[in-house]
N, C-alpha and C positions, 0 to 999 in steps of 0.2 A: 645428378645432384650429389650423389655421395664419392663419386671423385673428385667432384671442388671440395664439397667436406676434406677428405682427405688429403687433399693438397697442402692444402690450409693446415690441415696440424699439423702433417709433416713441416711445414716450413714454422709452424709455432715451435715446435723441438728446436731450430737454429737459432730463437730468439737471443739477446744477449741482456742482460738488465737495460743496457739504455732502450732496445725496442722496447721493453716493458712498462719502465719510467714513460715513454713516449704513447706507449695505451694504456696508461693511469691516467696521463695528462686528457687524453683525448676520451676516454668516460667521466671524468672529473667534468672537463669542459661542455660535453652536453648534458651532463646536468643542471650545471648552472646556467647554460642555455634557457633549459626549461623553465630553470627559476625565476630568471630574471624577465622573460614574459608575461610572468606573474606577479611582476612588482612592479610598481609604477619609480621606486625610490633608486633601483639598478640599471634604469637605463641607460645613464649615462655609463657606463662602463663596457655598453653592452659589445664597440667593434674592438674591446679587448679580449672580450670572451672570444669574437667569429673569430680573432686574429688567431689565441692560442687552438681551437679547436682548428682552425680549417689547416694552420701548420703541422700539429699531429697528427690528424688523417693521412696528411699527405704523406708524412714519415713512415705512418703505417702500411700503407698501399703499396709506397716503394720498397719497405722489408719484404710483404706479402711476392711482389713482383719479382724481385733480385732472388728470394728464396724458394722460386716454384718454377723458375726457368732452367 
């Protein structure tokens, strides 16, 4: 477990601000994930939320990937 840990931050040091901007986006986005399960008034909005979240994960996973191969 503590050399995934550390993979992982090694490749966080190669980040650039957009990987960054791109996991602000993707903490932002399950936040209001959560939120909006909790409102009956944000539903509608809600496959804008999966859209932006599940694009930034994905942004993140392939930094994570490109930067620990």
């Amino acid at each position: 477990m503590s050399g995934m840990v550390s993979r992982v931050m090694s490749a966080a040091k190669k980040y650039t601000m957009v990987d960054y901007g791109f996991f602000k986006f993707l903490m932002i986005s399950i936040g209001i994930l959560l939120g909006v399960y909790f409102n009956e008034a944000m539903k509608s909005i809600l496959w804008l939320v999966w859209l932006v979240f599940i694009v930034s994960a994905a942004w993140m996973i392939w930094q994570i990937y490109r930067y620990t191969r």
